[in-house]
SEMAR-336390 format. One line per 2 residues: number of its first residue (from 1); their letters; for each residue x negated, y, z of C-alpha. Coordinates in steps of 0.2 Angstrom, whole numbers. Example, Ala and Ser with C-alpha at 12.3 -4.5 7.8 and 13.67 -1.06 7.14 Angstrom:
# SEMAR-336390
1	as	-62 -22 39; -68 -5 36
# end
This chain:
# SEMAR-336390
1	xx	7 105 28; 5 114 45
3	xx	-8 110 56; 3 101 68
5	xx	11 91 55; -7 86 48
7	xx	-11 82 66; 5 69 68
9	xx	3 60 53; -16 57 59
11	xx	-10 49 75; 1 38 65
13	xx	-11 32 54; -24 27 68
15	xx	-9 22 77; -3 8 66
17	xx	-23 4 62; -24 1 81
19	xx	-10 -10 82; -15 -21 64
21	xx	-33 -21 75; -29 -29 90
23	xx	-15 -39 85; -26 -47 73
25	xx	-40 -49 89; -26 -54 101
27	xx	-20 -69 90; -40 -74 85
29	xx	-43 -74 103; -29 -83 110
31	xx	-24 -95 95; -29 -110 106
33	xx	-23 -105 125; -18 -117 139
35	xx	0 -116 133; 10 -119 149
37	xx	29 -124 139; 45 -117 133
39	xx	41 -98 140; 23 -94 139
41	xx	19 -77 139; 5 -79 127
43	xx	15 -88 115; 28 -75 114
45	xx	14 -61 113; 5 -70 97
47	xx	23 -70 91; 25 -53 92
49	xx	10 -47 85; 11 -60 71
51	xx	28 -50 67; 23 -34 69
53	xx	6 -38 57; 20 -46 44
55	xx	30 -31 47; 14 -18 45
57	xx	9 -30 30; 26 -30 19
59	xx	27 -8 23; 10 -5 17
61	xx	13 -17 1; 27 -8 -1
63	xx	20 9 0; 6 5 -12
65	xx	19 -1 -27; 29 13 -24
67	xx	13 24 -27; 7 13 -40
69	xx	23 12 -52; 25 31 -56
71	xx	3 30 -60; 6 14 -72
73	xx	23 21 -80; 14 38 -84
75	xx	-4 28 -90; 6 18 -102
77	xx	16 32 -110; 2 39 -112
79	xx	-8 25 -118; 7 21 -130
81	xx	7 40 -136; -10 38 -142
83	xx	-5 23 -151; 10 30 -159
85	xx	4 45 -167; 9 47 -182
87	xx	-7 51 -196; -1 63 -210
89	xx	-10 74 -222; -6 89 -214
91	xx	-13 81 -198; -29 74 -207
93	xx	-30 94 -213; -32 86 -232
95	xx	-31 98 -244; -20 95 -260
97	xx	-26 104 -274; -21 100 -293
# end
């Protein structure tokens, strides 16, 4: 990965860490505001930061099992290779002598 590739995905990363952040603050501090009725602007900014957190939430869920599956698929076969294998006598490196 070039440098300026390595340098995007870091901005990225502390992009959506920055939004998770203060969406998080902004709904904690504002949970209990002086609602003024059908079109409060706070209202409609806690409801967009409570998408975007759901949003962020369901991407990174999905990342991590899609990560996690081929891991588990490859620790089980392997697990289930050392539990299938088949002891012989040429295995066991038993000698048959007469």
């Amino acid at each position: 990965m070039t440098n300026k590739k390595r340098a995007i995905v870091i901005f990225m990363a502390v992009a959506v860490v920055f939004v998770m952040f203060f969406s998080s603050f902004f709904v904690a501090e504002n949970k209990e505001h002086n609602c003024t009725g059908e079109h409060c602007r706070i209202c409609l900014q806690i409801e967009n930061c409570k998408n975007a957190l759901r949003e962020l939430t369901f991407d990174f869920l999905t990342v991590c099992i899609e990560i996690s599956a081929p891991v588990l698929i490859l620790f089980t076969a392997f697990i289930s290779y050392k539990i299938y294998i088949h002891i012989t006598l040429v295995s066991l490196k038993v000698k048959l002598s007469n």
